[in-house]
C-alpha positions, 0 to 999 in steps of 0.5 A: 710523401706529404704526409712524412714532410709534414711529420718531419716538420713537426718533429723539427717544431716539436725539437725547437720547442724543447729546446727552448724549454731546455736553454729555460729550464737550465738558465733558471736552474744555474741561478742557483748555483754560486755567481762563478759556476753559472756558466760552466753550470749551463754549458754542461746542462746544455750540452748534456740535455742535447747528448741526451735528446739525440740518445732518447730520438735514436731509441725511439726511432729504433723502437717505434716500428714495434708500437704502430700496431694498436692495442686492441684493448684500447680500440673502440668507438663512442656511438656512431660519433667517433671511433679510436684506437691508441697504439704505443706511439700514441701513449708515448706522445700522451706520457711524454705531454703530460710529464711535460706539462707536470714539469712546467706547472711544478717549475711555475708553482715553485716560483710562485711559492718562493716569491710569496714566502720571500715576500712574507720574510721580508714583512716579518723583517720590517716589523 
């Protein structure tokens, strides 16, 4: 029983985390867009990231019973040291971290990249 209150509690923190990353990443996006559609370009980003959360945690839940099995070709052991076993829960956790971490480090070099050459311009302009 312990142990499903602590996976609800992380699947609660984990919700939270995107969701933040989400309101983020939709604030900077509808930045972009012209002065008199940020809004509306944020309630719809909002409220089609969350439809699509709440799509994407039924799908998994409803396939998840098939990937506790591991893999055999990913089960192992290093030594006496430690051993590992990878089952499809597993790889959709690894995946779904990295494509989260790839997204962030894309997002943090575009704004880096856009900063230095805007500050470039604006040398060449003063010139």
């Amino acid at each position: 029983m312990a142990g499903i209150i602590f996976t609800l509690l992380m699947l609660i923190l984990l919700q939270a985390v995107l969701g933040f990353d989400n309101l983020l990443y939709i604030s900077l996006e509808s930045k972009k867009a012209a002065v008199d559609d940020q809004k509306r370009v944020r309630k719809v980003g909002i409220t089609i990231a969350i439809a699509l959360r709440i799509v994407l945690l039924f799908v998994l839940v409803s396939i998840i019973d098939f990937f506790q099995e591991p893999f055999s070709f990913l089960t192992g052991e290093i030594g006496n040291i430690a051993s590992f076993a990878f089952n499809g829960h597993s790889i959709i956790v690894l995946l779904g971290g990295g494509f989260i971490i790839y997204t962030a480090i894309k997002e943090i070099w575009h704004m880096i990249t856009t900063e230095d050459f805007s500050s470039d311009e604006e040398k060449q302009q003063k010139t």
